[in-house]
N, C-alpha and C positions, 0 to 999 in steps of 0.2 A: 613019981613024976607029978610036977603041978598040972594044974587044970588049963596052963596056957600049952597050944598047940608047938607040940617039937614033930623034927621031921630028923630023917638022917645024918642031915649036917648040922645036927646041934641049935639048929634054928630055933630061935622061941619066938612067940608074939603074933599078934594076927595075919600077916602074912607069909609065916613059916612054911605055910604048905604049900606055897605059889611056890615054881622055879623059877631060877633068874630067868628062861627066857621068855617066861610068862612073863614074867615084869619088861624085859627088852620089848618085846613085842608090843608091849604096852605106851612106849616109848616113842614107837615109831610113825606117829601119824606127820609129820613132817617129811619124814623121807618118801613116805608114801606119795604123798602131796606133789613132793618134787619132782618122782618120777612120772606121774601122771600127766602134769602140764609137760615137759618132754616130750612123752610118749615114744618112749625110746626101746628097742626090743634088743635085745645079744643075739650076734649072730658071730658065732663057732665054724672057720673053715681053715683049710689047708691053702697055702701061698706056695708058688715057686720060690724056693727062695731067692733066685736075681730078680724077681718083680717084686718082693719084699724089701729088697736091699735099697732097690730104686724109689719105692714109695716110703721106705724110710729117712733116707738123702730128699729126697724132694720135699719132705715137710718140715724138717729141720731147715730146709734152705728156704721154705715159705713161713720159719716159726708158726705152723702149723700143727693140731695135732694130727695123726696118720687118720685115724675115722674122719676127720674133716673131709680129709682130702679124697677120702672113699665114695663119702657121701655125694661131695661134687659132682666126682666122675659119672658114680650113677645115675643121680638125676638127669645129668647132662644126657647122657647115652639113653636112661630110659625115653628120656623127652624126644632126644633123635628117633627110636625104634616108635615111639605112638604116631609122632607124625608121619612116619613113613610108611604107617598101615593104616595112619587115612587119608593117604595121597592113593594108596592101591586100593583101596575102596572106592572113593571117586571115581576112580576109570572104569 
């Protein structure tokens, strides 16, 4: 074996002992980037599917995407529920 570092995959050269996803990883300060200004989280849940079906038809008919349309809603609603616990505060 030469004195240049090999690794399993027949790799030679100085960075034969890095893995690709060390190098991917390495890669990624842009997408990092992107997500950050975003600041965007996943969020994983269960649909009925006819309220699926409908918010699927609906953003298609708004050439919208469906998380748009999520988002909206939420706000919208969250905004309703803050003001109306500090309309019940006040009294």
């Amino acid at each position: 074996m030469s004195n240049q570092a090999k690794n399993k995959y027949n790799r030679t050269g100085p960075g034969a002992n890095k893995s690709v996803f060390d190098t991917i990883a390495s890669n990624t300060g842009i997408q990092e980037t992107v997500n950050a200004e975003k600041k965007k989280k996943k969020a994983t849940f269960d649909m009925n599917a006819e309220l699926h079906k409908r918010l699927r038809m609906y953003a298609a008919d708004q050439d919208k995407p469906m998380v748009t349309i999520v988002e909206e809603a939420l706000n919208e609603f969250l905004s309703k529920v803050h003001r109306q616990e500090n309309t019940d505060l006040q009294r």
